[in-house]
N, C-alpha and C positions, 0 to 999 in steps of 0.2 A: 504493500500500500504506500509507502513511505517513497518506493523510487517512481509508482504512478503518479505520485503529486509531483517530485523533482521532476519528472520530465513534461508533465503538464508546466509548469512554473517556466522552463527552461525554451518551453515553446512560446510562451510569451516573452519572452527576453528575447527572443531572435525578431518576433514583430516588433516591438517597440526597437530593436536595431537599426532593421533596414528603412526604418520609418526617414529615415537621414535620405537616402537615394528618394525619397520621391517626392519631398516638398522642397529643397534644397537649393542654392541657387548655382545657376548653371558653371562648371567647371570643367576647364579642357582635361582631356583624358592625361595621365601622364603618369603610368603606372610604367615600370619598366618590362619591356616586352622580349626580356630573355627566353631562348629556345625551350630551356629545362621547367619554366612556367604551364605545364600541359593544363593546372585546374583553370588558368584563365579564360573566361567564354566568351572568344571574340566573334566579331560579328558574322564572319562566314561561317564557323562551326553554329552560333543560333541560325541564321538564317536557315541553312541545311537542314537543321532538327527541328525546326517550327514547319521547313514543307514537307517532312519527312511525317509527322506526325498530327497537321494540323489540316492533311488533307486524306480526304476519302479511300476507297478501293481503282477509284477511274482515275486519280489524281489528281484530281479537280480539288480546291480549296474544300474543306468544310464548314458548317455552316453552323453558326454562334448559337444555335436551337436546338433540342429534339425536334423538334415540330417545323415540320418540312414544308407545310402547307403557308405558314405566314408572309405577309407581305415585307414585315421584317427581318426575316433570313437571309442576311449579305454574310462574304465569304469577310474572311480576317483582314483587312489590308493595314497589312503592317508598312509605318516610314522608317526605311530602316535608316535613314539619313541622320533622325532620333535618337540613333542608340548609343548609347553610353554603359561601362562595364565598371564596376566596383569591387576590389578584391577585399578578400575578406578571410580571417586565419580557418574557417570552414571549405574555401575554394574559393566563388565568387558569382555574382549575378550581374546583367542586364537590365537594362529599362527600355522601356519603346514610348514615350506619347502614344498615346490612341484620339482619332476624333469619338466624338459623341460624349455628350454630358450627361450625368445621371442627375437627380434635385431632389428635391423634398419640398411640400406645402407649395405646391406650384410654381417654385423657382430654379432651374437650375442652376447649382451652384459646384454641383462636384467638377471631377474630371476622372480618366481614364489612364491606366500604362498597362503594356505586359511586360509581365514578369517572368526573366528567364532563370534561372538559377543552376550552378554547376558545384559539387561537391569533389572532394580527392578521390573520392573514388570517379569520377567520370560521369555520376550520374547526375543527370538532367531532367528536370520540368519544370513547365511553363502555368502561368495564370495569368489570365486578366483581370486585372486589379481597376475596381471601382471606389475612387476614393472620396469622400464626402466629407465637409469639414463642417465644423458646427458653424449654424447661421447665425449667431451673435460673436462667434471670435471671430470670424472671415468679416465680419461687418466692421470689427473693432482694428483689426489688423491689417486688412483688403489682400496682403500675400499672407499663405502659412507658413509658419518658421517650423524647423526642425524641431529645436527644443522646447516650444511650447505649443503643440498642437494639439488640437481641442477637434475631436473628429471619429468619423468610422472609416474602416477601409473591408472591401468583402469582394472575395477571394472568387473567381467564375472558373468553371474549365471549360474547352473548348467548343463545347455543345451550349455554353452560358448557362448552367448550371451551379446553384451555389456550393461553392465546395466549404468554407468557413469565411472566420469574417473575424478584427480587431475592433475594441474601443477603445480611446484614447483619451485622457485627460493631462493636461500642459505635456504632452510629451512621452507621456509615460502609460502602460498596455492597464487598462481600469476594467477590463471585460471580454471574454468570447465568444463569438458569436461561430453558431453553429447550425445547419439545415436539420431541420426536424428527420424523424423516424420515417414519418407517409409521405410523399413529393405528391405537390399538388399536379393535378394533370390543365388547371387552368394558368392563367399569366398570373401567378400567384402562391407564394411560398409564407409556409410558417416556418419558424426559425427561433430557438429556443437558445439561449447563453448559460453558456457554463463553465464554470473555470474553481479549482481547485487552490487555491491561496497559503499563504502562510497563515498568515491573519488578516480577516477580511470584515469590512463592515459594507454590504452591500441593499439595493434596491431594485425592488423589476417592476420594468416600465415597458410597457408595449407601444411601439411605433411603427410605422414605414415610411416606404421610400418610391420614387419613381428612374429603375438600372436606367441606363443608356438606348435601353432598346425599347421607353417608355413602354413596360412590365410594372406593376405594382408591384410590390416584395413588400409585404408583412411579416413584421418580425418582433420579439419580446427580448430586450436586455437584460441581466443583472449587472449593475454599473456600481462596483467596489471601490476601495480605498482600500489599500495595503502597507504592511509595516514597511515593507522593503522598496527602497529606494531603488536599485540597480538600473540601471538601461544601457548593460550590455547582450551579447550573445550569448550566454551564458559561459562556459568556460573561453568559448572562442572570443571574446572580448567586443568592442564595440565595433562599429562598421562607419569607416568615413562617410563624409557627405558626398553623394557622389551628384550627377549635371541633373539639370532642367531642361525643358525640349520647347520649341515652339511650335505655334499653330494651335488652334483649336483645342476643347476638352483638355486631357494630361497634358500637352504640350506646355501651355501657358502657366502650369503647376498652380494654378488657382487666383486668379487676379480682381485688384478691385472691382474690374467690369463685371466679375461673375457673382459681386455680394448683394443678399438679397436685400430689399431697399427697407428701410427703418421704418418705423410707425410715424404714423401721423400721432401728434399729442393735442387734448383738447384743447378748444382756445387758444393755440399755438401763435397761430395768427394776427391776433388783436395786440394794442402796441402796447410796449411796456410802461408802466406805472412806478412812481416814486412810493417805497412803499413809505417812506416816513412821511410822508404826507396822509396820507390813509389813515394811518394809526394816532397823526395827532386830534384829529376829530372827535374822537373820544375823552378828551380834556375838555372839552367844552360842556358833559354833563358833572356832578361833581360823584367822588366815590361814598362819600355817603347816601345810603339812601335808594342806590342804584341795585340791579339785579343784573351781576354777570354772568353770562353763558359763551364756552370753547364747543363750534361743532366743526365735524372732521367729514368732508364727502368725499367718500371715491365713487370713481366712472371705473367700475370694470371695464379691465379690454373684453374685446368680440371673443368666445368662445371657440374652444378647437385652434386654435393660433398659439402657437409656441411663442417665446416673449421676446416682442421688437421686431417680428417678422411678419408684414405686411402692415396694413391698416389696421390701424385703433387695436394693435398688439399688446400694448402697454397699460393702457388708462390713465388715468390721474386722479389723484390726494388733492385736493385741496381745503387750507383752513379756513372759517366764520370765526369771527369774534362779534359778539351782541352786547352792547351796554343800555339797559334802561329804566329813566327815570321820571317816576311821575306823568306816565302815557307815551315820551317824548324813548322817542329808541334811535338806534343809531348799528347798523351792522356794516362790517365790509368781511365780501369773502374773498379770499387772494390765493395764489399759486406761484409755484418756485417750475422756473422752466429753462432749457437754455437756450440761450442767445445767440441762436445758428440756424441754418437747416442741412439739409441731406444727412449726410453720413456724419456731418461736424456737428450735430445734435448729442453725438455720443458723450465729446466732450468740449465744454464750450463755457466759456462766460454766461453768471448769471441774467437772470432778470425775472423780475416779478409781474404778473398778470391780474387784473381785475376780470374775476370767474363768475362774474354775472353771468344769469344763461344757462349757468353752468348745468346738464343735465346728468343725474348722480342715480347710482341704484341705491346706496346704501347711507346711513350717516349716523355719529353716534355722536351726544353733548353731554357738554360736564357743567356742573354749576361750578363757578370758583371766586373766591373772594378778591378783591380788589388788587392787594399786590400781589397775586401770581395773575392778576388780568395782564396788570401795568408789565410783570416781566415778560410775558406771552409778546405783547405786543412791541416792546422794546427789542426781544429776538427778529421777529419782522421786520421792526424799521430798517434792523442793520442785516441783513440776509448774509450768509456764503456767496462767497467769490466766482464760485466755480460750480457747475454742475456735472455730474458725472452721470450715465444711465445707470450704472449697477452699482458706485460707489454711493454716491450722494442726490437723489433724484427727489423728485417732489414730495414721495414719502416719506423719506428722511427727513425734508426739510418740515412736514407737519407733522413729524413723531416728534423731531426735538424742538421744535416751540410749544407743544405741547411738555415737554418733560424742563421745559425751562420755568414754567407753571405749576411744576409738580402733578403735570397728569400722565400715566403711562397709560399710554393705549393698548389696545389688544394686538397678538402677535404680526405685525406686518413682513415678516421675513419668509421669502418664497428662494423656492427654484427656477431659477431666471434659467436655465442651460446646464449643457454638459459641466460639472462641478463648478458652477457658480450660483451661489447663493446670496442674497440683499432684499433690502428692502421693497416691497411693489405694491399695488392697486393692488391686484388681485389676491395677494396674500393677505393684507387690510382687509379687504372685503369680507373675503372668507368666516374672519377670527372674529369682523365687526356679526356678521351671519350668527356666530356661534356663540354669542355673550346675551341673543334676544332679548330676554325681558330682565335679565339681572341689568342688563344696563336703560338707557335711555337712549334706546335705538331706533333706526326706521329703515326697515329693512326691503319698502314697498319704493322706496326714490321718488323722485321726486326735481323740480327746477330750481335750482339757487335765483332767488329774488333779487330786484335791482340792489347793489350797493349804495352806500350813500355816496360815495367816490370820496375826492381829495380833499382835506382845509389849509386855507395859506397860513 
């Protein structure tokens, strides 16, 4: 039992290896091409063994399907102009670019290589490698790096059948994926993870995907955390970075142009406001005598959307402060957003928002006494610098003016992605969801009423 785990473990150490050859940035070959080098697999020995083996009984290419009948059944055409070899103290492998992108949530964002591989003993096999990085680090990064890629990669054979598959978190093998027991006989496969650990703290989460050859592939992950650090080949040691390819799909190794585009955020558009102007309004009623109220709305993003990936992915937090006295009231609701668009939303200069309008599912209020109003809205006047989507975003900035008041809100921290965890809407939501009637909640939403706006 003890050497089936080592070699399970050892098999993940060899993907998280050559993970270096395929997101990597391109570099001339310059391995020394001594005689007595036989494990090296240069490009005429692959070439030869890919038409030796990748073509039928007629000789004719074969065909990336079982299924002979589809309109997508094209033969392999390899660039071999692409190829690049990487040695490695096991032997060594090949890479090819491939055209055709694989995606997910209606974007393509992956790409393609085949993978040739040659060990000292002389043997050789090939896969196509469909690699997919995750849609909030490719958004945050626009190229994948080696050492921190955030991503899956799943393994095809010649017929595009899945043979297994990696998950990746910054760099390092977090999961494996593997073809279920029954193959489906539709464009459509379940696909079950499993990996044996040292020590593991894992979760299964079921997803898909849409291959290259627009196929759905449905699959279920366990996605771990491990003690061990390693990312090498296991005894055989690490694997350099070896080139990039151009053109289409794997070629371009994953480029800004292929990141899927950000969320719209509400209210985005409307112009920014002074918030110390907002909050001095509130001086105008006196604190005796007054009745304060802190309310917190989130806009869930659109459901089935993984977070930041298409429209209204994200949602928005934003806070109400209400002061009133003797009939006379006075509210303004505001939000923290950044100061950019497109992709520079990720991270950008602040600015604050008047969220009038605002239309909210959810909203929970606190009564609070005078000076934790006065500090509530003091943290306002003066906001963070900077916004960040997953460091510092709108729900941060209404959890801690709220705890600058001494009020803790209910859990707002979610799973934004492949191992990134923060603050968000929809986590808010959820936790405001779950506190019902213990709190002073409204769980039926509702429009944020006009503001009072600004006082000079």
């Amino acid at each position: 039992m003890q050497r089936f785990i080592l070699h399970k473990f050892q098999n993940f150490l060899f993907a998280a290896a050559f993970l270096s050859g395929l997101i990597s940035c391109r570099k001339d070959l310059s391995l020394d091409q001594r005689a007595e080098n036989q494990d090296l697999l240069n490009k005429d020995e692959a070439k030869e063994w890919i038409a030796r083996n990748f073509t039928d009984t007629t000789g004719q290419p074969k065909k990336l399907s079982a299924k002979e009948d589809t309109a997508k059944n094209k033969s392999l055409d390899v660039p071999w102009d692409r190829y690049t070899v990487t040695r490695t103290t096991e032997g060594s492998y090949g890479l090819i670019g491939l055209d055709g992108q694989p995606g997910q949530y209606r974007y393509q964002t992956g790409y393609r290589k085949l993978l040739i591989t040659k060990d000292h003993r002389n043997s050789v096999a090939a896969y196509i490698l469909e690699i997919l990085p995750d849609g909030l680090y490719l958004q945050r990064k626009g190229k994948p790096s080696r050492k921190d890629f955030y991503g899956r990669i799943f393994f095809y054979d010649q017929h595009y059948q899945l043979v297994k598959g990696y998950l990746y978190t910054n760099g390092k093998v977090a999961g494996e994926i593997q073809p279920s027991a029954q193959k489906s006989k539709q464009q459509k496969q379940d696909i079950r993870v499993d990996r044996t650990p040292v020590t593991e703290y894992c979760s299964w989460n079921e997803d898909n995907y849409v291959n290259a050859k627009g196929e759905l592939v449905v699959y279920a992950e366990r996605n771990c955390t491990y003690t061990s650090n390693s990312d090498g080949m296991g005894n055989a040691g690490s694997i350099p970075p070896s080139g990039d390819y151009t053109g289409s799909g794997g070629g371009s190794g994953g480029s800004s142009d292929s990141a899927p585009p950000v969320s719209d955020l509400p209210d985005e558009n409307k112009p920014k406001i002074d918030p110390a102007a907002y909050m001095k309004c509130f001086g105008t009623l006196p604190d005796a005598g007054s009745k304060m109220t802190i309310t917190v709305y989130v806009e869930e993003p659109a459901p089935g959307l993984p977070f930041n990936l298409g429209p209204n992915s994200v949602g928005h937090t934003a806070i109400g402060l209400t002061k009133t006295y003797k009939g006379q009231s006075i509210t303004q609701v505001v939000g923290f957003y950044p100061d950019a668009s497109g992709k520079d939303k990720m991270h950008a200069p602040s600015k604050i928002l008047d969220n009038t309008d605002l239309e909210y599912n959810v909203s929970i209020t606190y009564s609070v006494i005078a000076s934790d109003f006065s500090k509530i809205a003091a943290f306002i006047s003066r906001p963070p610098a900077t916004y960040d989507l997953t460091e510092y975003n709108c729900t941060s900035f209404a959890y801690n003016a709220c705890l600058a008041g001494g009020i803790k809100l209910p859990d707002p921290i979610g799973n934004m992605g492949m191992g990134t965890e923060g603050m968000m809407p929809a986590a808010l939501g959820g936790s405001i969801r779950k506190v019902g009637l213990a709190g002073d909640t409204n769980v039926k939403g509702g429009t944020v009423a006009k503001t009072h706006g600004p006082c000079n």
